[in-house]
C-alpha positions as CSV (number, residue, x, y, z in Angstrom):
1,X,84.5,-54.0,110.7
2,X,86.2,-54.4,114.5
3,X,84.9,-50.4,114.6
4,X,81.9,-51.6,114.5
5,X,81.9,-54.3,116.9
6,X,83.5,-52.0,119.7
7,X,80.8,-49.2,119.0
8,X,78.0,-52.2,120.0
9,X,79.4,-52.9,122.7
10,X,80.3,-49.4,124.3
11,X,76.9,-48.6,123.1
12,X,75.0,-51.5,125.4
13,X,78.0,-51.1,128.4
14,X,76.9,-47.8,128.8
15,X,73.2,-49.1,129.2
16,X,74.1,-51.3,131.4
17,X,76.2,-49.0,133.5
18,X,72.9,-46.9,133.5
19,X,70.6,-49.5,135.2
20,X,73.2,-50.9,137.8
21,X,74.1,-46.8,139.2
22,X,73.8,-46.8,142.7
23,X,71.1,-45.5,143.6
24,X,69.3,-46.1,140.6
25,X,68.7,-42.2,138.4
26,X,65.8,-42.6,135.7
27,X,67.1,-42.0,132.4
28,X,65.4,-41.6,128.9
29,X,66.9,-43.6,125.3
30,X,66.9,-40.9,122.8
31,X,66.6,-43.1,119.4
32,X,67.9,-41.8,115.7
33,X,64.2,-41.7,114.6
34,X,63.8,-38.9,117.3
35,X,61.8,-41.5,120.0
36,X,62.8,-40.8,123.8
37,X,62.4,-44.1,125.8
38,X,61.8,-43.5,129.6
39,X,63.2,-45.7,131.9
40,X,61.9,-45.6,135.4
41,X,63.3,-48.4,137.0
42,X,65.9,-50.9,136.2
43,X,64.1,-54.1,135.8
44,X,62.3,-52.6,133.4
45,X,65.4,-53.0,130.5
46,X,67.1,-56.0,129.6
47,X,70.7,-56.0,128.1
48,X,72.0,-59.0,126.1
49,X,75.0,-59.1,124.1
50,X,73.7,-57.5,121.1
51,X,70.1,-55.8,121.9
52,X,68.4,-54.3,124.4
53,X,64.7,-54.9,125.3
54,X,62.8,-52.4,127.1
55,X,59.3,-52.6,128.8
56,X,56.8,-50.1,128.1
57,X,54.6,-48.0,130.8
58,X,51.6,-50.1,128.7
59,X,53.8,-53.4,129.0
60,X,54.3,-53.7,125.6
61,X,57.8,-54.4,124.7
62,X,60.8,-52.9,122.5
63,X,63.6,-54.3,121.0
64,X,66.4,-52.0,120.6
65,X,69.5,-52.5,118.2
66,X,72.0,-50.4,120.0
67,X,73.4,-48.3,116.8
68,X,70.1,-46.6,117.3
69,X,70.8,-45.4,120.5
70,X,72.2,-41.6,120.6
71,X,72.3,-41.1,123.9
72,X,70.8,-41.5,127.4
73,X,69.9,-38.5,129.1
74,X,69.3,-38.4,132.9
75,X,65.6,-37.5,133.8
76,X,65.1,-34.5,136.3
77,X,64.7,-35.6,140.0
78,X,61.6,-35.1,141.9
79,X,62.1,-32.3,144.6
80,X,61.2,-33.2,147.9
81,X,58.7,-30.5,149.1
82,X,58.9,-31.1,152.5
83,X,62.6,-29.2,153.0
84,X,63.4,-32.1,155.2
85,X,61.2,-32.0,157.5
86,X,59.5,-35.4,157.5
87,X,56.9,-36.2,159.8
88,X,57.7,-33.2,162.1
89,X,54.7,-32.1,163.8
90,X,54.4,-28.5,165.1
């Protein structure tokens, strides 16, 4: 049973780890049920000892056990268009 107690908790210190990188990266939870949770900004999931709560683009709330969690997957980065060249006028 230990196994199982470590795999909880490298399962929710790896979501945390994900919401305190600096600078903050969106990320999507992938679930076993085939869901993909985006997260978009870090106050929007909450970490406890044994769960993790995430709030929904519609406010609406999940609570995740962390053995269904299979992975968190970095979300692309929005390309800035501008090439660097902010508020250069020509």
């Amino acid at each position: 049973m230990p196994y199982l107690v470590i795999n909880i908790v490298m399962d929710l210190n790896g979501l945390r780890e994900a919401i305190r990188k600096q600078p903050f990266e969106p990320f999507a939870i992938r679930l076993a049920d085939g869901r993909s949770l985006s997260v978009k900004h870090p106050e929007l999931v909450a970490v406890g000892q044994r769960r993790a709560i995430v709030i929904q683009e519609d406010d609406s709330c999940l609570w995740l056990e962390p053995l269904l969690i299979t992975s968190l997957d970095w979300l692309p980065q929005k390309k800035d268009s501008s090439n660097g060249k902010h508020g250069r006028k020509k």
